[in-house]
ZAMI-869040 format. One record per residue (C-alpha): x, y, z. Coordinates in pm, 1 decimal. Layout:
N
         X         Y         Z
         X         Y         Z
...
END
This chain:
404
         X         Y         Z
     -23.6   24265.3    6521.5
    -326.5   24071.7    6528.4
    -312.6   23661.8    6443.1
    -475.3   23742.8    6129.1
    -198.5   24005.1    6009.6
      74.7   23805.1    6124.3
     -30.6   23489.9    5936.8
     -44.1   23731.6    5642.9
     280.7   23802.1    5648.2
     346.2   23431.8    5575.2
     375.0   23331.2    5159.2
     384.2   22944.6    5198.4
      99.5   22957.7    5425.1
    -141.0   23063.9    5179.1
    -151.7   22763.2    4954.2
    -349.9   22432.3    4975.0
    -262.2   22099.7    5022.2
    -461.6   21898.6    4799.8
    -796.1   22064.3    4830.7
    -711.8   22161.1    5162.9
    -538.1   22475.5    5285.7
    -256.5   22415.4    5447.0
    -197.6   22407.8    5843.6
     141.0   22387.8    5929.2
     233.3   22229.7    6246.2
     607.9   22127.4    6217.2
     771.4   22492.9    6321.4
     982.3   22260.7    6579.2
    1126.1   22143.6    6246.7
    1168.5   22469.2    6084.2
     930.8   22779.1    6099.9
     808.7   22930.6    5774.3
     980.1   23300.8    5696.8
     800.6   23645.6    5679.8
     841.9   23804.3    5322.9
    1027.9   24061.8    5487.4
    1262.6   23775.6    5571.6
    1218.2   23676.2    5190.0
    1272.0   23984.1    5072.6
    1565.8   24085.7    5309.5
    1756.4   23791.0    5103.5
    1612.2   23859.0    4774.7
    1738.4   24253.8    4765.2
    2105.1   24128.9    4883.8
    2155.5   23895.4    4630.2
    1917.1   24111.2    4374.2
    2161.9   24467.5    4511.1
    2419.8   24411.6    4736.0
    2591.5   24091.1    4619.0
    2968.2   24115.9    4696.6
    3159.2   23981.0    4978.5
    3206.9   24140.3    5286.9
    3511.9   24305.5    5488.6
    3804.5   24333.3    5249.5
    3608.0   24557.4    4983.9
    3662.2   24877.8    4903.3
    3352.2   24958.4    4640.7
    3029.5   25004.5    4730.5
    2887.0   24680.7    4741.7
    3115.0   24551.5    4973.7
    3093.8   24819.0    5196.8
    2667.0   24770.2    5156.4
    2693.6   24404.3    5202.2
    2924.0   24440.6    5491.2
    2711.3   24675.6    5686.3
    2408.6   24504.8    5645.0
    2632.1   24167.0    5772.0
    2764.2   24349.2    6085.1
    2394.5   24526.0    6181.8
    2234.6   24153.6    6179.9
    2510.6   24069.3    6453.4
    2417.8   24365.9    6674.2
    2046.5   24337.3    6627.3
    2137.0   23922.4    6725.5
    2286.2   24069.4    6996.0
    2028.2   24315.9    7138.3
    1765.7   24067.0    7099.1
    1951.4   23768.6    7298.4
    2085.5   24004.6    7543.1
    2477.9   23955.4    7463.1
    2725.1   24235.2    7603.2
    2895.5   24313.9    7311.7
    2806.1   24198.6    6952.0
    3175.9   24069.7    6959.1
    3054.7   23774.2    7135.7
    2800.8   23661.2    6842.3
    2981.4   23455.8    6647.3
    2785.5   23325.2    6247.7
    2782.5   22968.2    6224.4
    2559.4   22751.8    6028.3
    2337.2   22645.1    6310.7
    2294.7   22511.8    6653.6
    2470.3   22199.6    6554.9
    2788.5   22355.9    6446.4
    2758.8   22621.3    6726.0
    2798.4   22277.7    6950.1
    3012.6   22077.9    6736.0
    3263.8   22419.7    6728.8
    3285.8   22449.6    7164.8
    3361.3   22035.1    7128.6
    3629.0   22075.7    6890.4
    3765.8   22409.8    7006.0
    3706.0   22469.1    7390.7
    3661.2   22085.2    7499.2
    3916.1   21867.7    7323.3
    4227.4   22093.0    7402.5
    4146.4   22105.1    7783.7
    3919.5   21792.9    7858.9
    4154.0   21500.3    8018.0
    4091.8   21174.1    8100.7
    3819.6   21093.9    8371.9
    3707.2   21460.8    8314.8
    3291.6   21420.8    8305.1
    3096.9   21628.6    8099.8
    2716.9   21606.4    8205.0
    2410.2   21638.8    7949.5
    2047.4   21555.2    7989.9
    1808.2   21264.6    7853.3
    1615.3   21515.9    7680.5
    1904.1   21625.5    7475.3
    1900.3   21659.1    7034.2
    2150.2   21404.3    6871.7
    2307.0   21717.1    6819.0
    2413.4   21814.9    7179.4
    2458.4   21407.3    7285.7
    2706.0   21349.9    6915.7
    2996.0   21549.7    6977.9
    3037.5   21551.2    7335.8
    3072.8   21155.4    7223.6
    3316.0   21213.0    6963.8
    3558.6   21470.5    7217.1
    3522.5   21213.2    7483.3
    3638.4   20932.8    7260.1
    3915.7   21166.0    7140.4
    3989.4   21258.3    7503.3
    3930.5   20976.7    7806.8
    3640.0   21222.7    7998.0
    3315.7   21084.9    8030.3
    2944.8   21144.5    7911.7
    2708.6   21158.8    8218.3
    2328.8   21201.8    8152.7
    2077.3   21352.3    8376.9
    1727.1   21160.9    8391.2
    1390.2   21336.7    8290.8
    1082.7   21197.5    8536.0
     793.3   21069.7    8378.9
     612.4   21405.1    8310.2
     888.2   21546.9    8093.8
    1069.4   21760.2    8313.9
    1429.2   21715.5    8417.5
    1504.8   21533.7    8732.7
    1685.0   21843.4    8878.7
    1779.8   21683.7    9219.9
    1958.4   21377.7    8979.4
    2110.0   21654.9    8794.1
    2247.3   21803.8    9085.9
    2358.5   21523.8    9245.2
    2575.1   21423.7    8906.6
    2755.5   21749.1    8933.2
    3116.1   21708.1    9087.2
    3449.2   21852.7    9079.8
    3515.0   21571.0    8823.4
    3261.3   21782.2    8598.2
    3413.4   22026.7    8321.5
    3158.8   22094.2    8064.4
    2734.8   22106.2    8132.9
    2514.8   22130.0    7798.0
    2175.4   22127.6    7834.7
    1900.8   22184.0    7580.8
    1709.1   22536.8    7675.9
    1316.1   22370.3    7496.8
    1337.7   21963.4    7401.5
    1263.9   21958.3    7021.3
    1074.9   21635.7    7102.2
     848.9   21725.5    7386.5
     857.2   22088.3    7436.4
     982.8   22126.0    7837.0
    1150.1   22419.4    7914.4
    1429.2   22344.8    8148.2
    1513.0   22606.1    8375.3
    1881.9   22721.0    8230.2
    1935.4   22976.7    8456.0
    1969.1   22798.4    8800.3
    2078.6   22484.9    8588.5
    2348.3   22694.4    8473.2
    2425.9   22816.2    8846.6
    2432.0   22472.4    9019.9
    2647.6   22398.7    8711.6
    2932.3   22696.0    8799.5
    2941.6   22602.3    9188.1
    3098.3   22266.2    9058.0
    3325.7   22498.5    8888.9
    3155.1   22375.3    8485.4
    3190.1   22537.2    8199.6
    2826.5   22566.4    8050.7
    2636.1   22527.7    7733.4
    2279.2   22601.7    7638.6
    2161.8   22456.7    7313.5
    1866.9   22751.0    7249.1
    1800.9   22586.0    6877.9
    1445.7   22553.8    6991.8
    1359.8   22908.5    7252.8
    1492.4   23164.8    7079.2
    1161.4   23148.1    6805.5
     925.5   23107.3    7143.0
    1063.1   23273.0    7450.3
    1278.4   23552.6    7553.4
    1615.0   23489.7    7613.2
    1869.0   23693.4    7751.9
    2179.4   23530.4    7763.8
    2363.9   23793.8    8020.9
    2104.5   23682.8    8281.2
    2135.4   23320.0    8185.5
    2465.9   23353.6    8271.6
    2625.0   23059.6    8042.9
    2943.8   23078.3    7887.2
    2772.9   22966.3    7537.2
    2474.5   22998.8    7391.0
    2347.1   22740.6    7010.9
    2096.6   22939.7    6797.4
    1931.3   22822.8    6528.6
    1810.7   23085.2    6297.5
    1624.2   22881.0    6045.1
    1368.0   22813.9    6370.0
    1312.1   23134.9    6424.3
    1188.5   23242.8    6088.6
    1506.1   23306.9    5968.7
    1670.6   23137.4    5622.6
    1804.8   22777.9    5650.6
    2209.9   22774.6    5686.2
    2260.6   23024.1    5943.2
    2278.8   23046.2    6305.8
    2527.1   23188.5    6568.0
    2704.3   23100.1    6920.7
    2680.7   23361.9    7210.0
    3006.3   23314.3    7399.8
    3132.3   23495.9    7682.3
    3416.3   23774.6    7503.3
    3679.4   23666.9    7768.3
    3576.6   23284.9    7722.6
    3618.6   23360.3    7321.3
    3944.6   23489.1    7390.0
    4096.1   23213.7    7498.6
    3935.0   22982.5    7238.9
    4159.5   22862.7    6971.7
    3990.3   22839.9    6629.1
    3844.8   22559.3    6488.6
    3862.7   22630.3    6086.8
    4156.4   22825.3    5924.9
    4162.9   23065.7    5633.7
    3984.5   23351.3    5498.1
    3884.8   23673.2    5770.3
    3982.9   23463.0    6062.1
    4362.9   23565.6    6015.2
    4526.4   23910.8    5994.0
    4851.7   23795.5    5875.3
    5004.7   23467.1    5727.6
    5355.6   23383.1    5651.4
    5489.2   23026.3    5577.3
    5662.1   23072.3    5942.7
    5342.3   23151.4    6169.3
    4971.1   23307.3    6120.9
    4803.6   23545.9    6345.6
    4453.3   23519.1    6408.4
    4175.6   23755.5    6370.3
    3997.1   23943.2    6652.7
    3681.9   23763.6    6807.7
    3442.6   23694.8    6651.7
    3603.0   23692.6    6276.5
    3898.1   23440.4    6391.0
    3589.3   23175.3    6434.6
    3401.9   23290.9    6107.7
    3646.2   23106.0    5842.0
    3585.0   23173.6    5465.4
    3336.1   23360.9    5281.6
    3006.2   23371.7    5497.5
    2644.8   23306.8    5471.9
    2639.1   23642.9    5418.6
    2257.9   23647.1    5274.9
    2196.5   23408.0    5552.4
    2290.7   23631.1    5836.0
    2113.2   23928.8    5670.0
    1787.7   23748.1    5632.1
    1790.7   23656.8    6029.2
    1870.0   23990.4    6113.7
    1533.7   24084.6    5938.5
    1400.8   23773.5    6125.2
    1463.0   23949.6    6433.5
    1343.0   24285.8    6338.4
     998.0   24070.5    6274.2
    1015.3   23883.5    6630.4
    1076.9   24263.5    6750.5
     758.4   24398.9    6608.5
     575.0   24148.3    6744.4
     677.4   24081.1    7072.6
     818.0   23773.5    7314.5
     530.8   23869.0    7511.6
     305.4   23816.8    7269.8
     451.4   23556.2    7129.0
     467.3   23373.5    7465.4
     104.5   23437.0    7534.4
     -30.2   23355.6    7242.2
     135.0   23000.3    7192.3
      44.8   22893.5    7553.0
    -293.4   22990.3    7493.5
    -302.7   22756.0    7179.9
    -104.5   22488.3    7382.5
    -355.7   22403.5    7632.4
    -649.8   22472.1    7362.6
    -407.7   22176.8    7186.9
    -416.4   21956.7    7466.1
    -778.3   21984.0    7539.5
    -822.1   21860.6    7129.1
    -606.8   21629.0    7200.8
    -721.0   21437.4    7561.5
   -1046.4   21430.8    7429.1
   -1022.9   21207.9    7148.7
    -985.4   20821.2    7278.0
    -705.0   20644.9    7201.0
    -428.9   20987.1    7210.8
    -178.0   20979.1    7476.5
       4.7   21268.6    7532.5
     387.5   21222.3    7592.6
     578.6   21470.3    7819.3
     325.3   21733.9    7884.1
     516.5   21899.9    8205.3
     373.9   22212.7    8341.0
     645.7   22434.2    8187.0
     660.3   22331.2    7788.4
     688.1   22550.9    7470.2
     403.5   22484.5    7238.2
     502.9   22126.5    7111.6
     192.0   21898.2    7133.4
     366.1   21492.4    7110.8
      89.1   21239.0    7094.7
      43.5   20854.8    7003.7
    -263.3   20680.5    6842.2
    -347.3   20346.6    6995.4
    -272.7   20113.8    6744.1
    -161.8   20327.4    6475.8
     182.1   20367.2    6385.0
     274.7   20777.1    6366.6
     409.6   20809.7    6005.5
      68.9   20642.4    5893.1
    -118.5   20918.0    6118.2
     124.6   21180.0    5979.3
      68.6   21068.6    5598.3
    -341.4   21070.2    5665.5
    -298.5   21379.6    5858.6
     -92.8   21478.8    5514.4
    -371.0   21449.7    5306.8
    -627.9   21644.0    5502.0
    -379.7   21948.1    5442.0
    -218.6   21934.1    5790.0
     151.3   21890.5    5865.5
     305.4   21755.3    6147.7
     655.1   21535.8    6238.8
     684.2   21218.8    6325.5
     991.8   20957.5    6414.2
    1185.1   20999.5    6696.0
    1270.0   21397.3    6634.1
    1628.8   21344.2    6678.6
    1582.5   21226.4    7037.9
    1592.1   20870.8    7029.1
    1726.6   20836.4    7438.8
    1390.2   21035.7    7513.6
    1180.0   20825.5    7332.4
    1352.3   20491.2    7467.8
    1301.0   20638.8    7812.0
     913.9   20667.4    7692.6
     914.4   20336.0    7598.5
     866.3   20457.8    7182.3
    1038.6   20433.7    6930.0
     830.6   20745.6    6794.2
     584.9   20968.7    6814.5
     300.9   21207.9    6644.7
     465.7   21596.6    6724.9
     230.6   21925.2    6628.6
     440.7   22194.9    6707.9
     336.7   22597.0    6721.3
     417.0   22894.4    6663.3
     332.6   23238.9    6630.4
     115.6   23215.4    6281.2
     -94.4   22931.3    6443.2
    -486.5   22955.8    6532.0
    -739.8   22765.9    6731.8
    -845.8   22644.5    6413.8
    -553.4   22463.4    6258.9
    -595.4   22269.9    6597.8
    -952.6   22155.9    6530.9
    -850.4   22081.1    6189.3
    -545.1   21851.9    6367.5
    -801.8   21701.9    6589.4
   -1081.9   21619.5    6317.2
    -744.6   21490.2    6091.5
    -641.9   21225.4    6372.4
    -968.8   21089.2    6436.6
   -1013.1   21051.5    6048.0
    -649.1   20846.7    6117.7
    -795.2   20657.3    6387.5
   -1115.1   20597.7    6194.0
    -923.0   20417.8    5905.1
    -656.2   20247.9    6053.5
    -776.1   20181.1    6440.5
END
């Protein structure tokens, strides 16, 4: 597909702002969905509307079958050996919330150490806080240098046989550095580690292939990769499943229950408790039919290209300071303005059609350790042009022009 085609395949993109037409640069936020996406949800609830599993009539057996396809195309896609070990969840941030509750508080001691990154989403700092309140181990935290990167020989050297548990984002949300999870992942498994990658913010923008990774679990967020809001999954290892108790009872995670004793489901329905977000997972299997017909080469290419044409707007206007622009980043542009406060560039920025995030994107250690409090963030993705960045860059010197 050609940029023009695929930003055709876009509905919200095609309305105006104002009397401006939109540019949407906040896909680190969520990305906007494809009609076939749209329409993927619209014909299940619309055709297909029944729950899934236990049905006998048609429906049922429709809505399940469309359910249990998204989890193998999930799993060809990310490169899982079995679509066993996808497991539906309602995003990245229960995907990490369920491994706390379920793997880490039943083994994790005290003084065990489980090791994250400065880069890391409130969502993968939270509840390795809350399990090591509930348990004695203890949160260590790998430094990022000054470019954005990860300071891999710190990270190395805070890896011990004290450490249980790694989890380390795959793309930071608020700058855009791609760590490298595969030999993080190995250094991590000499100490003898579990490990977790928190993929909220790749799987929309690179290829990931979670066999060659080689982590035991793997967050994905499927509202960020044009799929519907609600739904995500965990990639866990099938033997490392196994031995995972479940976190939530009822529903098709049990096959039998008497008042004296309940046995669980096979993996992955014993971690998929209750009626589903059965729409949900259908849409993002359509999602990843779309990333399919496009490409993670394409993809790739096309949003570095529009990256450094980003950055090039960007260090030429006085006043903008990049933050975090390392040499390996996903295309998330984080600026300040001299002088101007970033939700009063984002609101001016607003009215000349163009969206962006601003505050501290969920990342409030990263920013301390920038000396912010927030920033300006333009992320892209796929359905972005060279234009909507000249339309950024004329929008923030307007900005600078009426409040510098």
């Amino acid at each position: 597909m050609t940029t023009a085609s695929i930003v055709d395949n876009f509905p919200a993109l095609r309305q105006s702002i104002g009397d401006k037409s939109l540019v949407y640069l906040d896909s680190a936020a969520t990305t906007q969905k494809p009609q076939s996406v749209i329409d993927a949800v619209t014909r299940y609830y619309e055709h297909d509307n029944a729950n899934i599993h236990r049905g006998v009539h048609t429906l049922s057996q429709r809505a399940t079958q469309s359910y249990e396809n998204a989890r193998k195309n999930i799993a060809s896609l990310l490169g899982a050996n079995r679509p066993e070990e996808v497991i539906f969840v309602r995003g990245a941030t229960e995907a990490i919330n369920m491994i706390a509750q379920a793997w880490a508080r039943p083994r994790l001691v005290e003084g065990d150490e489980i090791l994250i990154t400065e880069m890391e989403h409130h969502s993968n700092i939270v509840p390795w806080q809350i399990v090591c309140e509930q348990t004695g181990a203890i949160l260590k935290v790998a430094p990022v240098l000054d470019d954005g990167s990860l300071d891999i020989e710190a990270y190395k050297s805070l890896l011990s046989e004290d450490t249980v548990l790694v989890s380390i984002a795959h793309v930071s949300n608020a700058i855009g550095t791609i760590n490298p999870v595969q030999e993080l992942c190995a250094f991590a498994k000499e100490a003898g580690a579990t490990t977790v990658v928190d993929g909220a913010q790749a799987c929309g923008h690179l290829q990931v292939n979670f066999q060659e990774i080689d982590c035991d679990f793997y967050a994905v967020s499927g509202h960020k990769m044009f799929g519907p809001t609600g739904i995500g999954c965990l990639l866990g290892k099938y033997e490392v499943l196994q031995e995972m108790e479940p976190w939530q009872g009822g529903g098709d995670m049990i096959l039998s229950v008497s008042f004296e004793e309940t046995t669980w489901n096979d993996v992955p329905f014993k971690f998929e408790a209750g009626t589903p977000n059965i729409a949900g997972a259908i849409g993002l299997g359509a999602a990843v039919q779309f990333i399919e017909g496009i490409g993670y080469e394409t993809m790739v290419s096309h949003e570095q290209e529009l990256l450094a044409y980003g950055r090039g707007v960007l260090e030429n206007i006085e006043g903008v300071t990049l933050v975090g622009a390392s040499e390996h980043n996903a295309g998330v542009l984080s600026f300040t303005v001299e002088g101007v406060h970033p939700h009063d560039v984002g609101t001016i920025l607003d009215h000349a059609g163009v969206a962006i995030r601003t505050g501290n994107h969920c990342a409030e250690p990263l920013m301390r350790r920038f000396g912010l409090s927030a920033t300006c963030r333009a992320s892209l993705s796929v359905y972005n042009t060279t234009e909507d960045l000249d339309r950024l860059g004329l929008a923030v010197q307007e900005a600078i022009r009426i409040l510098g």
